[in-house]
N, CA, C and O atoms as a GROMACS GRO file, in nm:
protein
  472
    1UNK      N    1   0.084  -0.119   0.000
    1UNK     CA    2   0.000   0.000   0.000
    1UNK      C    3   0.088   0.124   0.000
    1UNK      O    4   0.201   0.119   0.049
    2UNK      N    5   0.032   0.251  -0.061
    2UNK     CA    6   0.120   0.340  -0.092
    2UNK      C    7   0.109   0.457   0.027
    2UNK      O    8  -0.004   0.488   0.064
    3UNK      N    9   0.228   0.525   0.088
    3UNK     CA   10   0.196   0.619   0.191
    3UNK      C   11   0.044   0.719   0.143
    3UNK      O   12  -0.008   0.731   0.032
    4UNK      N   13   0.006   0.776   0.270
    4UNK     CA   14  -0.093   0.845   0.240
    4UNK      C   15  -0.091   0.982   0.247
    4UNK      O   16  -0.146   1.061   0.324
    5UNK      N   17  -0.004   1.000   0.136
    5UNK     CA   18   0.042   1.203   0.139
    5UNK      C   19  -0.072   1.229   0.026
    5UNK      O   20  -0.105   1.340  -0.015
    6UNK      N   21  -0.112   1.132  -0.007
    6UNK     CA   22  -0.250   1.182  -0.133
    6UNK      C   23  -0.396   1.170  -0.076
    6UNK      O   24  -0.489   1.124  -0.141
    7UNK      N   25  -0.406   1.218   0.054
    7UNK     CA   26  -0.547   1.226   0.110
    7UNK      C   27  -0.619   1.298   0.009
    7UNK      O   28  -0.566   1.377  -0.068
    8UNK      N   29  -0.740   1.270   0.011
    8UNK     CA   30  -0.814   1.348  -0.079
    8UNK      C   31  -1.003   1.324  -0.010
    8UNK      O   32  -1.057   1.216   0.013
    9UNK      N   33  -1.043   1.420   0.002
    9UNK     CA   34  -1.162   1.433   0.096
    9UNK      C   35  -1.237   1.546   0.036
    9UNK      O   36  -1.197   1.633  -0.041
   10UNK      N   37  -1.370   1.524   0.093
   10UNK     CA   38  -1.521   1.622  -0.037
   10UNK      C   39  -1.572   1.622   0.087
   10UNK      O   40  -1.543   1.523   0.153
   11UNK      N   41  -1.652   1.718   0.148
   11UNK     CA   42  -1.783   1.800   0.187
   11UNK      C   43  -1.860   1.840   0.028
   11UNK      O   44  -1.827   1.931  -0.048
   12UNK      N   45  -1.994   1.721   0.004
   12UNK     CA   46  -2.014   1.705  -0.093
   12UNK      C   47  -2.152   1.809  -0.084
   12UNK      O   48  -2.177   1.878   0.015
   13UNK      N   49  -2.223   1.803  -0.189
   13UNK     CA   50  -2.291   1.952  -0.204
   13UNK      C   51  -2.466   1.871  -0.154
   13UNK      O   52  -2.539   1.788  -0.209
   14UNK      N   53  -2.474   1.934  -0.051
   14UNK     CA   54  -2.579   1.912   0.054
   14UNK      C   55  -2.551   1.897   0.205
   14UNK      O   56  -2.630   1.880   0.298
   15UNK      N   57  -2.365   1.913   0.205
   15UNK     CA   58  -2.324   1.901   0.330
   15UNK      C   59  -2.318   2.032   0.367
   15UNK      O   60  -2.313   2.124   0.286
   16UNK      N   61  -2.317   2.048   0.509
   16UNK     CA   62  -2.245   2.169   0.558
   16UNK      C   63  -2.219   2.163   0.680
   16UNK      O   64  -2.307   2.129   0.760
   17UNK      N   65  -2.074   2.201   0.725
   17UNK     CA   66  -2.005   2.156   0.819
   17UNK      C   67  -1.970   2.314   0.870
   17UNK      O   68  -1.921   2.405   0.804
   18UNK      N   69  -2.025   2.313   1.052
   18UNK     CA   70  -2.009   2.426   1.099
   18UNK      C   71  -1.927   2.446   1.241
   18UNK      O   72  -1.984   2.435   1.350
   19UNK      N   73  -1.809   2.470   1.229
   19UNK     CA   74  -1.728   2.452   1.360
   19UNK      C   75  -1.604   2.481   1.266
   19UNK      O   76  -1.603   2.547   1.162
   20UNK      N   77  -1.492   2.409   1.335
   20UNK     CA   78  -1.346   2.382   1.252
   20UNK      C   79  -1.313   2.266   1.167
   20UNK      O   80  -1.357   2.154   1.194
   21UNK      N   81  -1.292   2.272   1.137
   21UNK     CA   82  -1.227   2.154   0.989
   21UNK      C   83  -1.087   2.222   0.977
   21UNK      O   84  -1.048   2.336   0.949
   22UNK      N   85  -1.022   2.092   1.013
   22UNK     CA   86  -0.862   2.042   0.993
   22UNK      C   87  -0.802   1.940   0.922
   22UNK      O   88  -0.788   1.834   0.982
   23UNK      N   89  -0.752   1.948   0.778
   23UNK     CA   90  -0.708   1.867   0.732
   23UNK      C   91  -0.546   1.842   0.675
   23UNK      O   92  -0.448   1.909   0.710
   24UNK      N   93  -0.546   1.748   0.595
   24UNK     CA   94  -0.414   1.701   0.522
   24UNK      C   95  -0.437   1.682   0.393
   24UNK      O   96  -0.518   1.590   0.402
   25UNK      N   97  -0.428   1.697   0.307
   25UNK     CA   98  -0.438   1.691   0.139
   25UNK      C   99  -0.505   1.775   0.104
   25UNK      O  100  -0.519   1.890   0.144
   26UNK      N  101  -0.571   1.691  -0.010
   26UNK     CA  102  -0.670   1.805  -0.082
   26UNK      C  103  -0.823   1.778  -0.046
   26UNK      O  104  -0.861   1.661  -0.036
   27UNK      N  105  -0.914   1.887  -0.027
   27UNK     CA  106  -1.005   1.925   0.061
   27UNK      C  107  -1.105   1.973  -0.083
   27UNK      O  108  -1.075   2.065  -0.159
   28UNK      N  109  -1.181   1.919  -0.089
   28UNK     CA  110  -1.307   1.973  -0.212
   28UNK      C  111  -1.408   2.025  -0.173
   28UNK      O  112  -1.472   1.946  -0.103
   29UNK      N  113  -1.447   2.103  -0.182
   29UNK     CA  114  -1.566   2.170  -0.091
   29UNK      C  115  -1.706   2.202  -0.220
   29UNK      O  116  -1.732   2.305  -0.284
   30UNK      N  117  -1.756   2.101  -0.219
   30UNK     CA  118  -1.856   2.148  -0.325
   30UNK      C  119  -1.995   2.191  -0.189
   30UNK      O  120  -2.055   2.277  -0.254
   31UNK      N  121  -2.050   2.186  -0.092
   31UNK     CA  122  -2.101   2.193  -0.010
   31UNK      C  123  -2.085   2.330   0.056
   31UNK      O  124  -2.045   2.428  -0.007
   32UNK      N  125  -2.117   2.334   0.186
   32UNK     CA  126  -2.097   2.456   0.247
   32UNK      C  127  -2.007   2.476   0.396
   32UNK      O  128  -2.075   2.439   0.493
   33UNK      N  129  -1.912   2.510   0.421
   33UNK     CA  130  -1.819   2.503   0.550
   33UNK      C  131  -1.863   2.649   0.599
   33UNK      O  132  -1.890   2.739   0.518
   34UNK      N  133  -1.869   2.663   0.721
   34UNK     CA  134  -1.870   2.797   0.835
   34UNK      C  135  -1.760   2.750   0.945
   34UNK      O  136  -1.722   2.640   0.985
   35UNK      N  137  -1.727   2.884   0.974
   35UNK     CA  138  -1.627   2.902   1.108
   35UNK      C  139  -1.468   2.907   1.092
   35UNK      O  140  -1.406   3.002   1.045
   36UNK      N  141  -1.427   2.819   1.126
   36UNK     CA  142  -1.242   2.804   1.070
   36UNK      C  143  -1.204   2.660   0.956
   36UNK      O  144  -1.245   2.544   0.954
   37UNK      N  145  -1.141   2.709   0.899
   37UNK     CA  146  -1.059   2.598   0.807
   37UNK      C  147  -0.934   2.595   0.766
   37UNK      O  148  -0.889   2.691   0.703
   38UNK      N  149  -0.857   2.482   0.794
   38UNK     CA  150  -0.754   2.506   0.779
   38UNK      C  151  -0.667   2.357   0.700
   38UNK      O  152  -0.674   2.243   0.746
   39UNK      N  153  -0.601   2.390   0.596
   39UNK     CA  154  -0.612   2.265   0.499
   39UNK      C  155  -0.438   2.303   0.436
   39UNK      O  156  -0.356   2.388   0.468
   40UNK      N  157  -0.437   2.197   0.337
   40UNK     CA  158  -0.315   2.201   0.271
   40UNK      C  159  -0.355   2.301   0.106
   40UNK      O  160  -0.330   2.416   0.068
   41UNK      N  161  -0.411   2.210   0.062
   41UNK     CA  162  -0.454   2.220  -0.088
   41UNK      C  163  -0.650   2.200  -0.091
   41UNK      O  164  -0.726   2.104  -0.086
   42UNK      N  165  -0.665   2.328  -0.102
   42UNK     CA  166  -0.846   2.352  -0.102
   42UNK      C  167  -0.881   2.398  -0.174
   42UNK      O  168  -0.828   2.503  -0.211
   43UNK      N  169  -1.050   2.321  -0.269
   43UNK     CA  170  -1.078   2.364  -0.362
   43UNK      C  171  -1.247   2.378  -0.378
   43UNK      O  172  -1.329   2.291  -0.407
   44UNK      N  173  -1.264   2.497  -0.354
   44UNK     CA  174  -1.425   2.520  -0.370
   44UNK      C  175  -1.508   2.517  -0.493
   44UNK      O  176  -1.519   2.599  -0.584
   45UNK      N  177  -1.549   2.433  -0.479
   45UNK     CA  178  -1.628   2.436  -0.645
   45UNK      C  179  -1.714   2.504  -0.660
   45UNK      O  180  -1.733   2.591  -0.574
   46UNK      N  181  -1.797   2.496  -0.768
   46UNK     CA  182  -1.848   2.612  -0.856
   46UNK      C  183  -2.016   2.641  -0.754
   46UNK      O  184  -2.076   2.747  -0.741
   47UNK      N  185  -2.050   2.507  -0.697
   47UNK     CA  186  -2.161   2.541  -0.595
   47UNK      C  187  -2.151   2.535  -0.415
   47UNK      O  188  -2.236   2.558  -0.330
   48UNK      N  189  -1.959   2.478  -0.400
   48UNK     CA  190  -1.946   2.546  -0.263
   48UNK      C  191  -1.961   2.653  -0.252
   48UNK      O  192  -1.983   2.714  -0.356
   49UNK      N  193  -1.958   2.716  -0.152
   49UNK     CA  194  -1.974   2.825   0.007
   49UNK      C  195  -1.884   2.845   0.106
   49UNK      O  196  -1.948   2.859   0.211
   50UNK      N  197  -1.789   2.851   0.123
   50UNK     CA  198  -1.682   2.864   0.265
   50UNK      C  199  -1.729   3.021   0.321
   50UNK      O  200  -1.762   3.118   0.252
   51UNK      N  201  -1.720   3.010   0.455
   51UNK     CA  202  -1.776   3.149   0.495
   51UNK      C  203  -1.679   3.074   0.657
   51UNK      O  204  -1.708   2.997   0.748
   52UNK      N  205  -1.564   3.151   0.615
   52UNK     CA  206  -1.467   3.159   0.727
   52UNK      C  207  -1.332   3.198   0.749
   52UNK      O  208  -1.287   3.284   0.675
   53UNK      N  209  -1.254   3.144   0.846
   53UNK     CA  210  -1.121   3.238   0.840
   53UNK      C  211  -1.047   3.076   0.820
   53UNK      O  212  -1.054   2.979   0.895
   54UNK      N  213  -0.976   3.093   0.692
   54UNK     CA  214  -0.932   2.966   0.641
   54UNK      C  215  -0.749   3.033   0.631
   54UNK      O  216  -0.699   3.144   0.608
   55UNK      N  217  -0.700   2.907   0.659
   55UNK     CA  218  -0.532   2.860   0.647
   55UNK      C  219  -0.509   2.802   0.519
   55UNK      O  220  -0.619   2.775   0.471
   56UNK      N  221  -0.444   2.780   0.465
   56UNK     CA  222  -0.407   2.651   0.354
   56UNK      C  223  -0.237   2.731   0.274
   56UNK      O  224  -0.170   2.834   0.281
   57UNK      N  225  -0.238   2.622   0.218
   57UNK     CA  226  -0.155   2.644   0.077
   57UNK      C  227  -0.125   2.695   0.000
   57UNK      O  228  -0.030   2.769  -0.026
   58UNK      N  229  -0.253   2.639  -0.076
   58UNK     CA  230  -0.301   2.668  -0.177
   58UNK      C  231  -0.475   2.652  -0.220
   58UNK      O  232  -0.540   2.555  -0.181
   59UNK      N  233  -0.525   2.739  -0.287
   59UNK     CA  234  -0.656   2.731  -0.273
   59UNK      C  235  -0.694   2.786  -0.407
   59UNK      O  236  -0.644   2.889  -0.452
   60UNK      N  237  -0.806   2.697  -0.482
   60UNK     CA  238  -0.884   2.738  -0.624
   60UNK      C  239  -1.017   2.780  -0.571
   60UNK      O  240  -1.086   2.698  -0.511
   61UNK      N  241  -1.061   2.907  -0.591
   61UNK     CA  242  -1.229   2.918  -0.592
   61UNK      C  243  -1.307   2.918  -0.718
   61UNK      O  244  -1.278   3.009  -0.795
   62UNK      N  245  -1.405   2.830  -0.757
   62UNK     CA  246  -1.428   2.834  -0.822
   62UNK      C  247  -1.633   2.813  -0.780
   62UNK      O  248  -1.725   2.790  -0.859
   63UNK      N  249  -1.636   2.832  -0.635
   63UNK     CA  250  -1.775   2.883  -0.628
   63UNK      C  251  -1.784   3.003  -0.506
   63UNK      O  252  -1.824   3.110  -0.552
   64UNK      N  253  -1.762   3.005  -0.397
   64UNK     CA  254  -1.778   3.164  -0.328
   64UNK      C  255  -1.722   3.146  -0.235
   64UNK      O  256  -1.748   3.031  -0.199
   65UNK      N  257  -1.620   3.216  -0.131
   65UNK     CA  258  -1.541   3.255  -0.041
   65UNK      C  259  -1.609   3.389   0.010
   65UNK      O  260  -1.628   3.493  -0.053
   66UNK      N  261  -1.653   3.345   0.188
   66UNK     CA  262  -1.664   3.483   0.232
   66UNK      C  263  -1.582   3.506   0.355
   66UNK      O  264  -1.591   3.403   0.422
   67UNK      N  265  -1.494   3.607   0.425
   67UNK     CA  266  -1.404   3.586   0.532
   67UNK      C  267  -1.227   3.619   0.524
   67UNK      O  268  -1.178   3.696   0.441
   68UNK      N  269  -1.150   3.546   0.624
   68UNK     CA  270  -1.025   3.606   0.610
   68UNK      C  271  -0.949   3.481   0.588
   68UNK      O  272  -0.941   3.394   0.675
   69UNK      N  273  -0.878   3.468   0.437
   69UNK     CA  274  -0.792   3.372   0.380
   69UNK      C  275  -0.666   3.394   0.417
   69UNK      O  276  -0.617   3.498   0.373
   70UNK      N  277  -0.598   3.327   0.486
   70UNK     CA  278  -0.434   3.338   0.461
   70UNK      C  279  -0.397   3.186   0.383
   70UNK      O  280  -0.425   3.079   0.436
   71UNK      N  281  -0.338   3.197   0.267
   71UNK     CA  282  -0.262   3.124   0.171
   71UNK      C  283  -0.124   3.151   0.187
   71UNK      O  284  -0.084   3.267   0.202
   72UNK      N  285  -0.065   3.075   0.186
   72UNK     CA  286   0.117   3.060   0.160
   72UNK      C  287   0.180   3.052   0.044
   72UNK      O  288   0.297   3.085   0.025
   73UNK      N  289   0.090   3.000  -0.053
   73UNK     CA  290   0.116   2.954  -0.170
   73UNK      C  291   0.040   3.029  -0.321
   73UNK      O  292   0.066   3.146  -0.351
   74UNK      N  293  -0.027   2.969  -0.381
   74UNK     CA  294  -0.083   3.040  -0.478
   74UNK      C  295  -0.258   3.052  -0.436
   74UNK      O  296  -0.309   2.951  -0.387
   75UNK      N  297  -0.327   3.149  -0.453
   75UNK     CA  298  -0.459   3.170  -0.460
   75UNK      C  299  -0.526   3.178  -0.578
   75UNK      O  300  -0.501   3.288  -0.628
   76UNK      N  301  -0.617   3.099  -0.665
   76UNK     CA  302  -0.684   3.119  -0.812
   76UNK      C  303  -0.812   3.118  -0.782
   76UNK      O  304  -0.862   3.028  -0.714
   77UNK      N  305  -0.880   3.216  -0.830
   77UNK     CA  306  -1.004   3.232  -0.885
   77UNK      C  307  -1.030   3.220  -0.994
   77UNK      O  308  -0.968   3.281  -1.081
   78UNK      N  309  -1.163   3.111  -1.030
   78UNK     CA  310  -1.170   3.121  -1.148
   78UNK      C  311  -1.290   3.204  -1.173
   78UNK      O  312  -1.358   3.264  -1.089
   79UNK      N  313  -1.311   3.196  -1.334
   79UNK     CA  314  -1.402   3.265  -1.367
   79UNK      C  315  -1.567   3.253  -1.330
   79UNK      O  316  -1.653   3.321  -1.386
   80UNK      N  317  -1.595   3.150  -1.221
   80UNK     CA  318  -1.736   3.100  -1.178
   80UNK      C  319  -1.706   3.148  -0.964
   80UNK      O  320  -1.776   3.135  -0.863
   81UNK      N  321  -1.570   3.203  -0.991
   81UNK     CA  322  -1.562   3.237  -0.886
   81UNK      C  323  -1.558   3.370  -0.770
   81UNK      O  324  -1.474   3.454  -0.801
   82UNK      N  325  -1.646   3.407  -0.625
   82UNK     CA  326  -1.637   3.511  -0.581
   82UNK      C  327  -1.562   3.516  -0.449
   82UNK      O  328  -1.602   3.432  -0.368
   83UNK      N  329  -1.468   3.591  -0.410
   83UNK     CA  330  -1.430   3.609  -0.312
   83UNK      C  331  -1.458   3.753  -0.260
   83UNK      O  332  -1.471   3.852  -0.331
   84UNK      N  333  -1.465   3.747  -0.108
   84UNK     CA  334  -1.474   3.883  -0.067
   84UNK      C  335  -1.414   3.861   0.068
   84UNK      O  336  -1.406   3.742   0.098
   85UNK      N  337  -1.369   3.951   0.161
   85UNK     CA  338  -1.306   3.979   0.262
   85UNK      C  339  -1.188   4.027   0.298
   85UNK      O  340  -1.181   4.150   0.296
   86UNK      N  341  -1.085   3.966   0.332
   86UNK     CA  342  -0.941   3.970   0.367
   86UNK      C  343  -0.880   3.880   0.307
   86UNK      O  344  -0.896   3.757   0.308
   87UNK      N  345  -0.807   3.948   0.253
   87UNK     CA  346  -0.687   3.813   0.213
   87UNK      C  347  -0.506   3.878   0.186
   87UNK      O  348  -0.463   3.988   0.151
   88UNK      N  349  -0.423   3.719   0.231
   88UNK     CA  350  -0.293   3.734   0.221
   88UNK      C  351  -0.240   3.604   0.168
   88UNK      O  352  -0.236   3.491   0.218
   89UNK      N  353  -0.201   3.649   0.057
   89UNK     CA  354  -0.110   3.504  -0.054
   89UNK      C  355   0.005   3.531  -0.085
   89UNK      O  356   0.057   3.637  -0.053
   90UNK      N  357   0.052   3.458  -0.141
   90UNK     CA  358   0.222   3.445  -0.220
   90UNK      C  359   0.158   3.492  -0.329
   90UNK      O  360   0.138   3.613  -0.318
   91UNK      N  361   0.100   3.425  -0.471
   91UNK     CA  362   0.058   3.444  -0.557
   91UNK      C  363  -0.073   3.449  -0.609
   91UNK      O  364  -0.130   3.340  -0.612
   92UNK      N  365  -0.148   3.565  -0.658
   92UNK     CA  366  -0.290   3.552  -0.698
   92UNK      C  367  -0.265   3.526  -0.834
   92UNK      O  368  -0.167   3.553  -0.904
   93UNK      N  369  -0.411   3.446  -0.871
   93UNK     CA  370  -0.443   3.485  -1.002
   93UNK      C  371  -0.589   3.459  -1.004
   93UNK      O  372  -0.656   3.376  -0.942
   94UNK      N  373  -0.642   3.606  -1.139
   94UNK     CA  374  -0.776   3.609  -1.116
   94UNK      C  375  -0.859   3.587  -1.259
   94UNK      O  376  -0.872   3.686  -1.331
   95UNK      N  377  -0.910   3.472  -1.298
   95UNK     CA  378  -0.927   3.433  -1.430
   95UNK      C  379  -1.037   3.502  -1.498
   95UNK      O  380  -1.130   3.483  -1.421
   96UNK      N  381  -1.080   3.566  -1.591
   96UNK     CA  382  -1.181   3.698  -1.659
   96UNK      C  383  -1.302   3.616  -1.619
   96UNK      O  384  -1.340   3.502  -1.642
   97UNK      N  385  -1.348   3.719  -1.552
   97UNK     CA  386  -1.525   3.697  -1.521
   97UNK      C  387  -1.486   3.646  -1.350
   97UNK      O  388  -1.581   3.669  -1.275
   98UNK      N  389  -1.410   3.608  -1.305
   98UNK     CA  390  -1.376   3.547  -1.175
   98UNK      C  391  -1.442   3.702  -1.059
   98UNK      O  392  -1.458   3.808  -1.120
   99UNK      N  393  -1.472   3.702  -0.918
   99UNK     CA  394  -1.476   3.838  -0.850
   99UNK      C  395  -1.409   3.856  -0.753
   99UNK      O  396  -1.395   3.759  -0.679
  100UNK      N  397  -1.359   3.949  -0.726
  100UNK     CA  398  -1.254   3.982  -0.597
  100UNK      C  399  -1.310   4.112  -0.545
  100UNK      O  400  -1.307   4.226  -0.590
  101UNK      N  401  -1.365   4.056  -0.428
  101UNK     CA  402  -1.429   4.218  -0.385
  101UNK      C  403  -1.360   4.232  -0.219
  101UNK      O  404  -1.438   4.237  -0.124
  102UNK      N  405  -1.220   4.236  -0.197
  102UNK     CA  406  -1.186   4.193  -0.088
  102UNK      C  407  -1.028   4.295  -0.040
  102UNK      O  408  -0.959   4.334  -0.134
  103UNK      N  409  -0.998   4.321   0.063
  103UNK     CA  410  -0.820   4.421   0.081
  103UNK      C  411  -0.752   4.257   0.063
  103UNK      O  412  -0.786   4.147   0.106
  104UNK      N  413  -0.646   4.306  -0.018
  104UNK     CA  414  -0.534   4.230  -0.044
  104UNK      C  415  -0.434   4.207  -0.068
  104UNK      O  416  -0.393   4.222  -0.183
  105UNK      N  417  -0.358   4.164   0.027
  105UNK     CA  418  -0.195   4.141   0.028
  105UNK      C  419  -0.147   4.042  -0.064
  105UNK      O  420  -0.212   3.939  -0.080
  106UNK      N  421  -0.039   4.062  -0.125
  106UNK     CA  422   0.055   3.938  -0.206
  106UNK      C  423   0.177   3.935  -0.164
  106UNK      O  424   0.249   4.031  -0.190
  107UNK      N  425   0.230   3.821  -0.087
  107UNK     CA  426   0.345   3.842  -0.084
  107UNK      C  427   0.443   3.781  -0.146
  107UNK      O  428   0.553   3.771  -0.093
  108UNK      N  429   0.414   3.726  -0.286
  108UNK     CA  430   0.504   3.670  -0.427
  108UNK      C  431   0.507   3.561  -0.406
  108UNK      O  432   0.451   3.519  -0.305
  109UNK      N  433   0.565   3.484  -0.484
  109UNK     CA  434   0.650   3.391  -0.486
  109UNK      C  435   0.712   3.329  -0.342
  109UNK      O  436   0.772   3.391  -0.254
  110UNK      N  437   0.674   3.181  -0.348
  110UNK     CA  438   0.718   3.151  -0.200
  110UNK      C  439   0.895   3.130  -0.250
  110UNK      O  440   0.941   3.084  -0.354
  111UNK      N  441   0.962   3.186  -0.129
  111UNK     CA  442   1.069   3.163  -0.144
  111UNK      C  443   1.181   3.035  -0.183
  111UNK      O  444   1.163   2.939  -0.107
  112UNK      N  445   1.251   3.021  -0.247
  112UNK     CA  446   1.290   2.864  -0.273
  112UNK      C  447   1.264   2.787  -0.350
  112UNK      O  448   1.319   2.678  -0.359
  113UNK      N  449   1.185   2.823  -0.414
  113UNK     CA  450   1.086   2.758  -0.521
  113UNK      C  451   1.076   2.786  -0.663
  113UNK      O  452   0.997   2.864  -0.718
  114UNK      N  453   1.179   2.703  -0.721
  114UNK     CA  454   1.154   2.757  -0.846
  114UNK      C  455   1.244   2.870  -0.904
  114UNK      O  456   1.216   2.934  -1.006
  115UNK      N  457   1.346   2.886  -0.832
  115UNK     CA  458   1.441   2.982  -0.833
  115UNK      C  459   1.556   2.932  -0.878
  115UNK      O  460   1.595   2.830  -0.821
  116UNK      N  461   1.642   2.989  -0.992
  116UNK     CA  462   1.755   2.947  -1.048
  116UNK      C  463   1.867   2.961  -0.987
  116UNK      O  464   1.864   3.044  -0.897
  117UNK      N  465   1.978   2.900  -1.007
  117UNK     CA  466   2.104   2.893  -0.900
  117UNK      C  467   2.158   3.016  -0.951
  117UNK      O  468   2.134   3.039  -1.070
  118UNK      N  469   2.247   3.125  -0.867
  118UNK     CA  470   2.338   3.179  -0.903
  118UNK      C  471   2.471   3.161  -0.939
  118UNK      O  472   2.538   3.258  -0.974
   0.00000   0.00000   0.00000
């Protein structure tokens, strides 16, 4: 059996989970989460809901974010996607038609990564 660094877990769309959620992998949220979240790699689909103060990675919205995001890594919105509140990432990107109605910090590129030798 193969280690389990490839967790992969859904709050599927009729769920909604209200308290904290703590995970390891990747986190699908087609459903609805309230309160805190805090994940590796999270991805709201086009009919999730997150309405909280979320941790992670990295994170795709591609259905609605309301609250205060801190990302480490890259943040994408896509074009079926709305965010609003607070947020602080390494890297945004915001795909045409996507919404960002929110104050926002970038703080680039995570360090180390992807960087050529001198």
């Amino acid at each position: 059996m193969k280690n389990d660094d490839n967790k992969f877990s859904i709050i599927d769309k009729g769920m909604t989970v209200d308290g904290s959620l703590v995970g390891r992998g990747n986190l699908v949220v087609k459903g609805s989460v309230k309160g805190t979240l805090s994940g590796e790699s999270v991805v709201i689909s086009e009919e999730g809901h997150v309405t909280a103060q979320t941790n992670a990675q990295t994170m795709t919205i591609g259905g609605r974010f309301e609250g205060q995001l801190d990302i480490s890594g890259q943040l994408v919105i896509l074009a079926t996607g709305h965010c609003s509140g607070e947020i602080s990432c390494g890297d945004l990107v915001v795909e045409a038609g996507g919404r960002l109605d929110a104050r926002v910090s970038c703080k680039g590129p995570q360090q180390g990564k992807g960087r050529g030798k001198k």
